[in-house]
N, C-alpha and C positions, 0 to 999 in steps of 0.2 A: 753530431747533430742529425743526420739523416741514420737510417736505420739501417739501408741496405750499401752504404759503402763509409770509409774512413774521409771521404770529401769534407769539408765544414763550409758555412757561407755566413757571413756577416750578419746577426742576425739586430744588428740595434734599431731594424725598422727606419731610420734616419740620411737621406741622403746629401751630400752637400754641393754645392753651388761655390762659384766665383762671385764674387763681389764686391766692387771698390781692391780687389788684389787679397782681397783676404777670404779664408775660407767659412763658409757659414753654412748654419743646415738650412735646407731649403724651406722657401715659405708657400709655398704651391699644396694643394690640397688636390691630387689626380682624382679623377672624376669614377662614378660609379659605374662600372659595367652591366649595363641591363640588359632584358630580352633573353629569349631563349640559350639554355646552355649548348656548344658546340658540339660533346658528347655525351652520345647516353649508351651506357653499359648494353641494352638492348636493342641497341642497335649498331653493335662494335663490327668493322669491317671484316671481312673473312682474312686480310693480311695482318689485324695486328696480333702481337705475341705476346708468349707469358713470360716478365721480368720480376726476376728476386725482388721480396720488399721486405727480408730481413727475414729474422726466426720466431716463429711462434711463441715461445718462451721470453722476446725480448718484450713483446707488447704487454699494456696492463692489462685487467681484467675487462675495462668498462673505459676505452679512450682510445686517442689515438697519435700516431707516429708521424713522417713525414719519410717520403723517398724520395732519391734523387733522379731523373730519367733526363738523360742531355744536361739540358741548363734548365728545364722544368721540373716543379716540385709536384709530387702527388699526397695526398693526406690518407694513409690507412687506420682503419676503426677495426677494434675487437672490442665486441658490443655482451658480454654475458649473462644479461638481462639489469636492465636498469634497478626495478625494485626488487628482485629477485636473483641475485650473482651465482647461485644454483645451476641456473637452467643453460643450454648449450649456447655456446661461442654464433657468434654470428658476424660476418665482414663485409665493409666497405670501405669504398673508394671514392673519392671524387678528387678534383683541383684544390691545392690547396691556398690558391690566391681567392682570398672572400672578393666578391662581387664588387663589396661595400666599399671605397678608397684602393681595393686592389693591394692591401695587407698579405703577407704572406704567413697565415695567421691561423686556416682552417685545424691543421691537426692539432692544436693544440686549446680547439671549441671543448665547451661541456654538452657533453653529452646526458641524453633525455628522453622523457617518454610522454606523450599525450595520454588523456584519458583512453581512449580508443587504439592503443597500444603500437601506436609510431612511432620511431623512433627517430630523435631530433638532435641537432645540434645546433647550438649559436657560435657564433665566433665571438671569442674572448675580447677586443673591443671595443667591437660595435651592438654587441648582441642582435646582431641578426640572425633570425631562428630558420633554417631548411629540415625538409624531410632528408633524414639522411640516406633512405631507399630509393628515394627518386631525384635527390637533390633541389627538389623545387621548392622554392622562398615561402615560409608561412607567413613572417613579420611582413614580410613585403617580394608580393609576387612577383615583381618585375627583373631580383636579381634571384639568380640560379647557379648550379652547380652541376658542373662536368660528371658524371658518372663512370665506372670502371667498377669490370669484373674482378671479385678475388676469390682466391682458395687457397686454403689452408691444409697440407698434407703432413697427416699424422705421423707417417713413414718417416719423412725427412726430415718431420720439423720445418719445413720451411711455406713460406708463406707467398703469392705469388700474384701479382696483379697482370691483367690482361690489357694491350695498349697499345697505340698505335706507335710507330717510329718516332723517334724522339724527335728528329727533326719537324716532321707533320703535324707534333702536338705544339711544339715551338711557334711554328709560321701559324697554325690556326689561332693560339691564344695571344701572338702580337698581333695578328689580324683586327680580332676582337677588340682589342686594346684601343687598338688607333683607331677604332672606328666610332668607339666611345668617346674619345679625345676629339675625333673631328665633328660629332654631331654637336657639340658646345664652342666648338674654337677653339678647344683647350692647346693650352703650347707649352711643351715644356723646355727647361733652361736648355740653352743650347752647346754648355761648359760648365763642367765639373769638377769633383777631384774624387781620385780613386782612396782605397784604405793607407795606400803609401803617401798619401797628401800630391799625388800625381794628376795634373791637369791633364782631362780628356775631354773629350767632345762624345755627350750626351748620345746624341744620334750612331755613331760609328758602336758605342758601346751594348746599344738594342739590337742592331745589325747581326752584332760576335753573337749574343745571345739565341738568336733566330737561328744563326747558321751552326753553331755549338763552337766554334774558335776560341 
């Protein structure tokens, strides 16, 4: 599932809840994360490093992949010209939880190109459209996207995004999270069940995730 390691993550987008003793997928719609994105590739801290995002050969021509960093996911694009698959490789990076409901959905957007030769991605479904160089919302400005450095080395073959700690990327984007959550009241369940049909508590489970447990 992810590019750069044999990890897998559940990917049915569907989470379930307790209710009445039985398990059910939840009826909650999490709310949309908007306002400014927390990072932008141009202005990456002098501490963070450059993490494997798999091998050049593995990406398609014109899309993109997903990595794994802690318990966050990053979305990597090998872009080789939209109307023209000719012309040289080109890459990016952003988050790849869409703003929109907070899908974990980005890298596997269509990729595109404005008249004035932007290049764009929507995410598969919501179609909300970003610039994918600077990450920022076309369809709607309010929701954005995390930005990250990448290169691609010929040498190696290997492909390489630039990032903060994995934990620092954690605690920032549950940051954001809850803060989108709190500006509406939103609340989410407070018991679950895991892939094994195992009862857990909702909150302790966001916790692990922050901390990488």
């Amino acid at each position: 599932q992810y590019v750069n390691t044999q990890e897998t993550r559940n990917t049915e987008q569907i989470e379930y809840i307790d209710m009445r003793r039985q398990r059910h997928p939840n009826v909650y719609s999490p709310p949309d994360v908007t306002g400014p994105a927390i990072f932008r590739k141009e202005k990456a801290d002098a501490g963070w490093e450059w993490f494997s995002a798999g091998k050049i050969e593995d990406y398609p021509k014109c899309g993109g992949l997903a990595m794994l960093h802690g318990t966050e996911e990053i979305a990597v694009f090998s872009v080789a010209g939209v109307a023209d698959t000719s012309l040289p490789r080109r890459w990016f990076a952003t988050q790849n939880i869409c703003p929109n409901k907070q899908a974990r959905t980005i890298s596997r957007g269509l990729v595109g190109e404005t008249l004035d030769g932007k290049v764009t991605l929507a995410d598969p479904i919501y179609k909300t459209t970003y610039n994918l160089e600077t990450g920022e919302g076309i369809s709607n400005s309010a929701l954005n996207l995390s930005t990250f450095e990448v290169k691609a080395d010929d040498t190696t073959g290997q492909v390489l995004v630039r990032l903060p700690a994995a934990t620092t990327l954690a605690a920032a984007m549950e940051e954001q999270v809850r803060g989108a959550e709190k500006a509406i009241n939103f609340k989410r369940p407070t018991k679950g069940r895991d892939i094994a049909n195992n009862v857990i508590d909702m909150e302790d489970l966001m916790l692990q995730r922050v901390s990488g447990a």
